[in-house]
N, C-alpha and C positions, 0 to 999 in steps of 0.2 A: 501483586505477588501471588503467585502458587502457592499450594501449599496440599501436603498431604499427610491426613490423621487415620489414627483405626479409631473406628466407633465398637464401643461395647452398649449394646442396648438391648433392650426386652420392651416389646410393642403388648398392649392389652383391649381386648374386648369391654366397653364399661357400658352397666346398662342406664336409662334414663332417669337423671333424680341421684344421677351417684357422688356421692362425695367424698374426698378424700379422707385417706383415717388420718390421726394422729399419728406421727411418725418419732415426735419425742421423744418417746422411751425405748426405741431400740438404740442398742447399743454403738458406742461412736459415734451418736450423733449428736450434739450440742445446739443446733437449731433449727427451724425449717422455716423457711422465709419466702413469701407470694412477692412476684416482680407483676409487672406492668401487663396488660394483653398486647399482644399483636396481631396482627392480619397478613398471612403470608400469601402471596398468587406465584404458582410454579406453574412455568408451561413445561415438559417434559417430551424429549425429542429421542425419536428411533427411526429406523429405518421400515420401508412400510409391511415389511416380511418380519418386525420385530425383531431383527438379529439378537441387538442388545438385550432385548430382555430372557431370549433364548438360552441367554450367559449368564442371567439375574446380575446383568448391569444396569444402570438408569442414568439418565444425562441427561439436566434441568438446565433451567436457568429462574432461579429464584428472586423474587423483589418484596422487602420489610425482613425485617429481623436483624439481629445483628451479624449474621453470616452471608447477608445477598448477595444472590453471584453467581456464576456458573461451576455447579455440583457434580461429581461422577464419579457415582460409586461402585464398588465392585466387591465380592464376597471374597473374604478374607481367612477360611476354615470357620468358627462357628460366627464371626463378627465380619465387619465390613471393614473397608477401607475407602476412606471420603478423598477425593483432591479437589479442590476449589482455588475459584479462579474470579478474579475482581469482575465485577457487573458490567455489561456492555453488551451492543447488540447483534454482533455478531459472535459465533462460537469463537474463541483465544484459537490461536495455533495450537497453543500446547496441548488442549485437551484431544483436537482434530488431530494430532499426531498419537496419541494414545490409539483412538478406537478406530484409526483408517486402516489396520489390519483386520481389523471387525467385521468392518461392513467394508470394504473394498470400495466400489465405486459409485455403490447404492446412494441415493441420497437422503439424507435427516429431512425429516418433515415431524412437526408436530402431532403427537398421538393421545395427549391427554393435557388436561389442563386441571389441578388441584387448588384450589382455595382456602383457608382453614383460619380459623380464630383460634388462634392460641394463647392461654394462659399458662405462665410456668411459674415450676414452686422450687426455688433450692435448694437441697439439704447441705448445712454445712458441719462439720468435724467442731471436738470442741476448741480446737486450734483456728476456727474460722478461714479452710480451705472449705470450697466448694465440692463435695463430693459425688455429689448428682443433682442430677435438673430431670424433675417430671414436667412434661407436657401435657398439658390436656388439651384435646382439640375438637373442634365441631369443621365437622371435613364437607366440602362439596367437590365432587370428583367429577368431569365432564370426559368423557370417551369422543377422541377427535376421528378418530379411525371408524369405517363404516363398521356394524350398524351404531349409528351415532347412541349415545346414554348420558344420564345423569344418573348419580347414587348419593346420597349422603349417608353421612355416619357418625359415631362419638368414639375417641380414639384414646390413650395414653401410653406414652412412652418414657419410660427409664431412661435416660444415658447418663454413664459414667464418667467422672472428671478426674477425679482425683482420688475414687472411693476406689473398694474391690469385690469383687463377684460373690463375696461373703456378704456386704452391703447388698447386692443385687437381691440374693435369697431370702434375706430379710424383710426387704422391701417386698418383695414377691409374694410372701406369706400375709404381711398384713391388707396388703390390697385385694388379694384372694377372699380373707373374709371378710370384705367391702363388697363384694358382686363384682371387683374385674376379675376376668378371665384370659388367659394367653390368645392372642391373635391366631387367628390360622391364615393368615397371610401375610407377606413377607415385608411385603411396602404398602404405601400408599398407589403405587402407579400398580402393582398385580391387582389391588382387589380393583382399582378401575378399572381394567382391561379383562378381567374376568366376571365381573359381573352383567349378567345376561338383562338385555336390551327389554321395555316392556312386551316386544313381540317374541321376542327369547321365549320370556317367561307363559307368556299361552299359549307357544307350541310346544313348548316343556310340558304345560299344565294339561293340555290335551293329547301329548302322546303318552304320557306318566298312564293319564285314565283308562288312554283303550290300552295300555299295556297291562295294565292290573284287570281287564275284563277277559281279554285273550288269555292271560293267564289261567283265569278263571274258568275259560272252557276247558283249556289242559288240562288244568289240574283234577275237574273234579270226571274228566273223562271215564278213566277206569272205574269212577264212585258210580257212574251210571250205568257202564255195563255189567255191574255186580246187582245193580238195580236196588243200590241203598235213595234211600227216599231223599236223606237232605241234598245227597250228590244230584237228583235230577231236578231240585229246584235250585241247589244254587247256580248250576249250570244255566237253566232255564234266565234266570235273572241275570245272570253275566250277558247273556245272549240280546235281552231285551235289553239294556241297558247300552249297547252298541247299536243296536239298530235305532234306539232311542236320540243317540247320540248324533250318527252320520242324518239323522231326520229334522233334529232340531238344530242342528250348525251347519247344516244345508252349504250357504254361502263361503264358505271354510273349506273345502274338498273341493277336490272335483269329479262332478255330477257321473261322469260318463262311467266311472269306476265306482262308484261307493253305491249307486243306486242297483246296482245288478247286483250287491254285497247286500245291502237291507234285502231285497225278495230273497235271496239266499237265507237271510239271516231270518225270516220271517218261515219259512221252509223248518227250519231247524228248531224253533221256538214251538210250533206246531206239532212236529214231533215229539217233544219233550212235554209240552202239554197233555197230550192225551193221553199220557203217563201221571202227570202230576195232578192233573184236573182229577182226573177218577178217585187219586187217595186224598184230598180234599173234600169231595163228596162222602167220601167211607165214613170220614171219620165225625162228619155231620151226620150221617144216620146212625152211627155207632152213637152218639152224644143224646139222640132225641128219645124222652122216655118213651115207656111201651103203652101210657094210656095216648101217645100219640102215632105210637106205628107197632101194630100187634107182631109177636113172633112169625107168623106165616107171609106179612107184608115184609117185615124185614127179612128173612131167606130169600123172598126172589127180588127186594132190592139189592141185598149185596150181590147178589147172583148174577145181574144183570150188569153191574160196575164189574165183579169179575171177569166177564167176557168181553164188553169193552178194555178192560185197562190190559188182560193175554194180547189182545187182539193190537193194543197200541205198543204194545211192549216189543211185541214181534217186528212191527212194523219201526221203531226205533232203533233196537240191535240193526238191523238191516240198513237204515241209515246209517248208521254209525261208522259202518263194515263198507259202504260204499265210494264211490269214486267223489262223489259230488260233495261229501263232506272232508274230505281229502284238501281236494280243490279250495272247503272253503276255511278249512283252518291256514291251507298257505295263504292265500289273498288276507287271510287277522293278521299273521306275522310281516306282511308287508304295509299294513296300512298301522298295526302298531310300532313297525321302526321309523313313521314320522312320515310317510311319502303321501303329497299331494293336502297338505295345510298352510291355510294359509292363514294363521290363528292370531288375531291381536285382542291384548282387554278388551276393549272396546265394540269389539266384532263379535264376543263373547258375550259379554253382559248384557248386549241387545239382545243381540238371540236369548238369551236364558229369560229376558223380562217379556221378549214378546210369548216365549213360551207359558210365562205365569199367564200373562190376559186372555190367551186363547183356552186355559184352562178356566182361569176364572167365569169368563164369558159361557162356558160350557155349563159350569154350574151353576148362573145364575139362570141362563134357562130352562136346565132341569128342574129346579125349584119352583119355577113358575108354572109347570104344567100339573095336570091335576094326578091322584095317583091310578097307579097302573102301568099297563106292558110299556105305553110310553116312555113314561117315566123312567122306569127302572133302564130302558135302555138308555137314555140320556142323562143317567145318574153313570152310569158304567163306563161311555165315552168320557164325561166327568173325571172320572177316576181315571182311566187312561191318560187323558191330558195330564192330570194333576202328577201321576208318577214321572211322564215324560219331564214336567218342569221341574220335579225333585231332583233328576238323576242331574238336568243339569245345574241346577243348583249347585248341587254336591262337586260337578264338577268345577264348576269357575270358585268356589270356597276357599282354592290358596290363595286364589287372587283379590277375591273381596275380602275375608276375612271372618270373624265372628259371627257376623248378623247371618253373614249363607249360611254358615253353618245351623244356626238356630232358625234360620228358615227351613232347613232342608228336613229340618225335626219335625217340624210344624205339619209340613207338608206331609208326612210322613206318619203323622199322626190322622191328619184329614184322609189320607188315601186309605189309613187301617179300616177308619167308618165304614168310606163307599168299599170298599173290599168286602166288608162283612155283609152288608147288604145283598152286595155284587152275590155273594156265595152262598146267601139265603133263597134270593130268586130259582137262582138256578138247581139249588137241591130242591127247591119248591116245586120245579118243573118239574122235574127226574120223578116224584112222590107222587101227583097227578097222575103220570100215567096207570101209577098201583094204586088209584081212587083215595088217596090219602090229602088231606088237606093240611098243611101247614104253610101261611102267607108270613113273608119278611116281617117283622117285627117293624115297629115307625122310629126312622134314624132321623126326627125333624131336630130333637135337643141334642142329642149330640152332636149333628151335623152341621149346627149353627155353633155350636160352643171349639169344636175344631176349627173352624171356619175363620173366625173370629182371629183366633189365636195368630191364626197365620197370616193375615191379611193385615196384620199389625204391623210386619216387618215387610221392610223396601231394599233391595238391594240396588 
């Protein structure tokens, strides 16, 4: 027999560990009673262009529970309206006559398939009417439609029996302050069909990145030609951290585009540096007392960073203002709207671990040599490795989770070390030529206690 009802219900997000409150003491309610679990399997049929859901219609065919059978529901102003139709293996006439104005000549083929362990709870009046049934469900949602998916979830739904919307709000309140929270999704078959595929989610997670570095050249554009100092280092790091990126997910892009973008983006980094390098040296000589660089040594240090850092500054404006940076902020906007990725976890997380070992490996052989020019140069490629592996870190983090993140710190701490080193050498240099001697300080304890730190965590 057919048959068709409105359902009134309110669907809820519950987080893990959640338990239901007591429901006793709101009003009209005389008792709350736990029934039996069940295990429901719904295969769930649409057309392959989704008509139906295009309607926020769904058409099942459900097995266990006490309602199995074939389901088709349709919104009804704020609620729905169910018709169901006895169990069997092909679709009833009846409901084929309902939605063959729908889909016209299309054909139904399977689009998802739900599973769910349900347990429900009662509440009944103290006249011992049923006045609602919570669900609680532990959901597996399989996407039959290309790109194939799985999601799971933890679910609760209200429906109404013989209660009213007054009960609803009731209910609503006290589950609220249990940790559920209102669904943002309408059914069980949208959040399957909307939840993006694991290769969804790391071209999501890698176009989200180079969009927030593109940004970042934008944004801090006019910061640099005002020539404020933070605008030309954060730009500078946006900049590295792209060319960081198309470098170490290599295999992800394709080569023929992204590599003529890195020397570009290497071009631009360069530019910016010899702006930013200069005020990193100032303010090391600025920092170094006078019984180590007398007043007449520091006049023609700073003197000498002034005429470099005019000299780079001119030569920046001038990039800025030209054709070739033109050129290469279009080519960010088109490789940050997603073009040419081919991003999966997997493809991701190699690449990010091969990037740790090549960094690691760098440092273990910088360590092993003795000190001197060597060294310092092989502590610095070190540090370059190591930031390359932080950025990606940082990037695959929605995907792994906590541990990149506190890796990415880690790393980030190790690289502050070799930075500081890195930037002692080199105003070490710069002072040499004005006969001054000041050699890097020895980053051996710190740079095993960083080290350490990070080498802890595996992603």
């Amino acid at each position: 027999m057919v048959t068709t009802t409105t359902e009134i219900e309110r669907k809820y997000e519950i987080p893990s560990g959640f338990g239901l409150p007591d429901l006793g003491g709101l009003a009209g309610i005389g008792s709350v009673e736990g029934t039996a679990d069940v295990n429901l399997d719904a295969t769930y049929y649409d057309t392959a262009d989704l008509r139906l859901a295009a309607r926020k219609m769904t058409l099942r065919r459900r097995e266990g529970g006490d309602d199995e059978g074939w389901h088709l529901k349709r919104p009804a102003g704020g609620d729905r309206t169910e018709t169901r139709a006895p169990l069997s293996d092909a679709l009833p006439d009846s409901l084929a006559a309902e939605i063959r104005p729908l889909v016209g000549d299309a054909a139904l083929v399977p689009v998802a398939r739900v599973r769910n362990h349900r347990r429900e709870t009662s509440i009944r009046g103290v006249d011992g009417r049923v006045l609602a049934v919570i669900s609680q469900d532990r959901v597996r949602g399989d996407r039959l439609l290309p790109p194939a998916n799985t999601t799971k979830w933890r679910e609760l739904e209200v429906e109404l029996v013989d209660g009213d919307r007054v009960l609803l709000d009731a209910v609503e309140v006290a589950l609220g302050a249990a940790g559920a929270r209102p669904s943002e999704s309408p059914s069980k078959l949208a959040r399957v069909l909307s939840t993006p595929s694991p290769a969804e989610n790391a071209a999501a997670c890698l176009a989200e990145y180079l969009r927030a570095q593109r940004d970042a050249v934008v944004d801090n554009d006019p910061r640099v030609r005002m020539d404020d100092a933070d605008g030309i280092h954060d730009m500078r790091v946006a900049v590295r951290r792209l060319r960081a990126t198309l470098g170490t997910f290599r295999p992800v892009f394709d080569r023929t585009r992204t590599e003529p973008l890195r020397d570009e983006l290497h071009w631009l980094a360069a530019a910016l540096g010899a702006v930013r390098d200069g005020d990193v040296l100032r303010d090391r000589v600025d920092a170094l007392p006078d019984d180590k660089l007398d007043a007449s040594a520091r006049a023609r240090v700073r003197h000498r960073l002034y005429v470099d850092r005019t000299r780079g500054r001119a030569e920046l404006t001038d990039a800025l203002d030209g054709q070739r940076y033109a050129a290469l902020r279009r080519t960010l906007d088109k490789l940050a709207g997603g073009e040419h990725q081919r991003a999966t976890p997997k493809r991701l997380r190699r690449q990010t671990r091969r990037a740790l070992r090549r960094a690691d490996d760098k440092l273990d052989r910088a360590i092993a040599l003795g000190a001197g020019p060597g060294r310092d140069a092989a502590l610095h490629d070190a540090r370059k490795a190591h930031k390359r592996a932080r950025y990606a870190t940082e990037l695959v983090a929605p995907l792994v989770g906590a541990r990149a993140r506190k890796l990415a710190k880690r790393l980030g701490q190790l690289q502050d070390v070799l930075g500081e080193h890195q930037d002692a050498v080199v105003a070490a240099g710069l002072l040499s030529d004005f006969g001054v001697d000041a050699p890097p300080t020895d980053i051996t304890g710190d740079l095993d206690k960083a080290r350490r730190r990070a080498s802890g965590i595996r992603i």
